[in-house]
N, C-alpha and C positions, 0 to 999 in steps of 0.2 A: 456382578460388578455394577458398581453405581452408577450412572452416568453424569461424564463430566463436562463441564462447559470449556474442554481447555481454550477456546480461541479466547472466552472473556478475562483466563487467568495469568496469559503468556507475559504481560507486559511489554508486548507488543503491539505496535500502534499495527492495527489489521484492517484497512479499508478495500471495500468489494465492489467492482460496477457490472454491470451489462455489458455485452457486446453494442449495445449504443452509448456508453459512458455514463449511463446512471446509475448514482449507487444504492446500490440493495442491501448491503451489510456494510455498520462499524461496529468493531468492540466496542468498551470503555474504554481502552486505552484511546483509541483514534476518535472515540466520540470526546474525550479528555483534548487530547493535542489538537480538536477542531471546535473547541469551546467557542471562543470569542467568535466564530463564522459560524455558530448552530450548533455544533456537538450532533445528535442523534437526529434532528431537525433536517441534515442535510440528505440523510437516507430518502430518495426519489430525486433527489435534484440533480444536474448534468455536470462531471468532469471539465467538462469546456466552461463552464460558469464560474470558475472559483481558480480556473489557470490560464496562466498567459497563452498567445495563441502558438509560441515555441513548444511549450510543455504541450498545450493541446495537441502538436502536429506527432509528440515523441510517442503520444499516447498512443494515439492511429495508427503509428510505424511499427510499436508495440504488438499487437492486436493484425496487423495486417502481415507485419514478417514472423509473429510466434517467436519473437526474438527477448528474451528478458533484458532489461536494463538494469543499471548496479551502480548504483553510485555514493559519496561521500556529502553530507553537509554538516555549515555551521552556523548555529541560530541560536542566538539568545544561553553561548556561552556553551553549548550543548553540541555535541559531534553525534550525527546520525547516520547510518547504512541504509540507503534507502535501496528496496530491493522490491522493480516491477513486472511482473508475468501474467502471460494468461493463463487462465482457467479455462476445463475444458470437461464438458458434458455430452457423453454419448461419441466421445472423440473431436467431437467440434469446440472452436473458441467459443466458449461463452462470455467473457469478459476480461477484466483485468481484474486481478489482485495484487497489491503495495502493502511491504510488510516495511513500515519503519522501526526500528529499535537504536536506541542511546548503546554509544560505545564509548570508551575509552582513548582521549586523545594519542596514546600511543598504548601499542598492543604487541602481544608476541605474534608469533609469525612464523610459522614450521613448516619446513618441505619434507613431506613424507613421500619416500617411494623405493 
């Protein structure tokens, strides 16, 4: 089997930090939606740098409860799932990972059980 790049192909914006808030990976997609602030430029630079110090403190609460966050935005017409957890190496936090993806302002909605 070939190997595939899927994180570059998902269409999903995919940004990666450190356990100190540096980021170590974006897609295209998330080097795309951080164009005008650097795009791929920003890979080394700190989480705290480019977010309010609320967003910085969610990040930390993040990373220090192992707790993912999940939430809805609206920006420039566009509705996103913004969806953040940590990542984990060897069983330990290694960082955060934020998977944002474009949805649909209204969606279906099924309770299976």
């Amino acid at each position: 089997m070939n190997s595939i790049n899927w994180a570059e192909e998902l269409g999903v914006a995919i940004t990666v930090s450190d356990r100190s808030g540096n980021i170590v990976y974006m897609n295209g997609k998330s080097a795309s939606t951080f164009s005008e602030q650097g795009g791929k430029t920003l890979e080394g630079s700190s989480l705290k740098d480019c977010h309010k110090p609320e967003s910085w403190n969610k990040i930390l609460r993040i990373l220090d409860t192992e707790k993912a966050n999940c939430y809805t935005i609206e920006k420039g017409g566009v509705k996103k799932l913004i969806f953040q957890a940590p990542w984990y190496e060897n069983g330990s936090v290694a960082g955060l990972v934020e998977l944002s993806m474009e949805i649909p302002y209204t969606m279906e909605h099924f309770v299976r059980g």
